[in-house]
N, C-alpha and C positions, 0 to 999 in steps of 0.2 A: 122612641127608645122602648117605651115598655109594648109597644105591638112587637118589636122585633124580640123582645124578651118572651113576649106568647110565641110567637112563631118557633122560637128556638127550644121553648119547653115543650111545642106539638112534634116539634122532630124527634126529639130523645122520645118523647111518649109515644110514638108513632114507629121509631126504633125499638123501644123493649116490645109494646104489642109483637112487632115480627118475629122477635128473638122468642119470645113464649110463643106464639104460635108454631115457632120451628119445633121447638123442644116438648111441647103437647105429646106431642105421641109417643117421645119415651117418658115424659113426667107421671101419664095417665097411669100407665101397666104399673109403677113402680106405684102409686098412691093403691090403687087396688088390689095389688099384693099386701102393703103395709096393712090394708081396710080387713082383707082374710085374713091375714095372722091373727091380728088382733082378734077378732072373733072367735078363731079358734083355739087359742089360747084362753078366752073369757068363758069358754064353756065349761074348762076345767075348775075353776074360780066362781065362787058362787057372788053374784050379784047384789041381793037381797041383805044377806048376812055378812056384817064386817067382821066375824069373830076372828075369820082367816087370817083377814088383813095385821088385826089386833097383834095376837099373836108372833106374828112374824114382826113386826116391829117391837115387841118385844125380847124377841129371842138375839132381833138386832141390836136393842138398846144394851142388854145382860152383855153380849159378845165383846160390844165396845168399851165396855167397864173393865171387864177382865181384861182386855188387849191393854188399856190405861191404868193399871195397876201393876200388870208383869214388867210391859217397858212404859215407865214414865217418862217424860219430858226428852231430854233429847237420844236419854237408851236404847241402845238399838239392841235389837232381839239378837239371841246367841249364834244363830245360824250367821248372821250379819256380820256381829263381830268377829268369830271366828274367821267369815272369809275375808273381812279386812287383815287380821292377823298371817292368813293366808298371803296375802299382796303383799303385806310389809315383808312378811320373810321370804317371798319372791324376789321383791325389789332390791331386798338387803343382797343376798344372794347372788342377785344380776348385779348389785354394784361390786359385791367381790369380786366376782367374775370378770367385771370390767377391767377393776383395778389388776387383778391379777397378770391380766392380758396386757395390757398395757404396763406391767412392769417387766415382763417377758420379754413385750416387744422394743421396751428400751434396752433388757440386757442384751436381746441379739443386737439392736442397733449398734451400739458399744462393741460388742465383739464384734461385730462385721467389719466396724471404722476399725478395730486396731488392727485384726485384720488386713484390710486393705492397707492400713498406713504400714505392717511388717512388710508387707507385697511389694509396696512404692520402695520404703528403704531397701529390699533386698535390690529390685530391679536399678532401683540407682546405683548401687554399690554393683551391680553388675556391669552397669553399663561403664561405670568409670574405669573396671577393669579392664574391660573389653578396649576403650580405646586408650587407655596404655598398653595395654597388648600390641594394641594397632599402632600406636606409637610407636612400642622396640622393633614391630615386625619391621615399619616403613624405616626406621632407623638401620635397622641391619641389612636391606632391602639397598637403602642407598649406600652401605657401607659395601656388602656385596658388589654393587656396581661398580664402587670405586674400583674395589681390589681386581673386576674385569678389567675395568681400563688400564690400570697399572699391566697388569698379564698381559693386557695385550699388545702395550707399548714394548713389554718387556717382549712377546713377541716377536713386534714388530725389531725390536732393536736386535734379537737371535737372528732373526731372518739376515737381520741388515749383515752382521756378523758371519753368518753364515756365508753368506755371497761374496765378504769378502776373505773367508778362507779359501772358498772355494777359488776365487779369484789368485790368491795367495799362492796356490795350491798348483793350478793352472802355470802361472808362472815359474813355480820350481820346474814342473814338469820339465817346461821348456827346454829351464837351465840345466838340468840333470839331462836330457836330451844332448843338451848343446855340449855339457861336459862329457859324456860320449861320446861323441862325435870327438872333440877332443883329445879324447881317452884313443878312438882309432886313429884318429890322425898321428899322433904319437907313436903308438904301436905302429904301423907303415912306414915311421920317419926313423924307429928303432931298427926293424924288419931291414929298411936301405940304407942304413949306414951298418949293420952290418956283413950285409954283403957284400958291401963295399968294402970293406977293408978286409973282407976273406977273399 
């Protein structure tokens, strides 16, 4: 157990060696840039003498005092606050805004429903007129039809009437004819009987 515990620490160790040696040659440039700056930055900066150094941590230490006396503890400095004040009467603002919209959008919702609901009742009240309409038209429609078929019984019964005046009619002919006829026979039986007796 513990050779295969060496074995498996020379592979990871045998693993980072490869992964550094991959990266060498960008790790190099960058350490030896970092190696110039610094130099050339130290030239400016005097070595020997820390009075520079002094100095400046003091002007750091005075800065941090004054910063800890203008805002102490949890105050926050005025630009800060301000922009917080800034947000909140954003926020407030946007919540107006919300609400405002949203109570808009419920008064249109409400007038749109009654709306639509005047729309349904009229269209209903339409439609029920419409089919009592169609009601009296089909009513007077079959009333219509009747008073056809009456007419045309009534027709038919003219007709029938008719045919038999005409038939009626025909037959006087006849007799008016035949009574003619009558009428000359007569006259010839008057005509010789009075010749006869003259």
């Amino acid at each position: 157990m513990i050779l295969q515990a060496v074995d498996f620490i020379q592979v990871i160790a045998d693993i980072v060696a490869a992964v550094l040696n991959f990266l060498k040659q960008f790790v190099n440039p960058m350490g030896l840039f970092m190696v110039n700056w610094m130099e050339y930055v130290l030239q400016f900066f005097p070595q020997k003498d820390l009075t520079v150094y002094i100095i400046i941590a003091i002007v750091i230490v005075i800065l941090g005092f004054i910063v800890n006396i203008t805002w102490p503890g949890n105050k926050k400095p005025g630009f800060l606050a301000k922009a917080e004040e800034i947000d909140e009467k954003i926020e407030k603002k946007a919540k107006e805004l919300d609400k405002k919209v949203e109570d808009k959008a419920k008064e249109l919702e409400e007038k749109v429903e009654e709306k639509v609901e005047e729309l349904d009742a009229k269209i209903k009240k339409k439609i029920k007129k419409a089919k009592k309409k169609a009601k009296a038209i089909e009513e007077k429609a079959e009333e219509i039809e009747d008073k056809v078929e009456e007419l045309e019984e009534k027709a038919e019964e003219l007709e029938e009437d008719i045919e038999e005046l005409e038939e009626e009619a025909e037959e006087l002919e006849e007799k008016a004819e035949k009574l003619e006829e009558d009428i000359e026979g007569l006259d010839e039986e008057q005509e010789k009987n009075k010749e006869k007796s003259n």
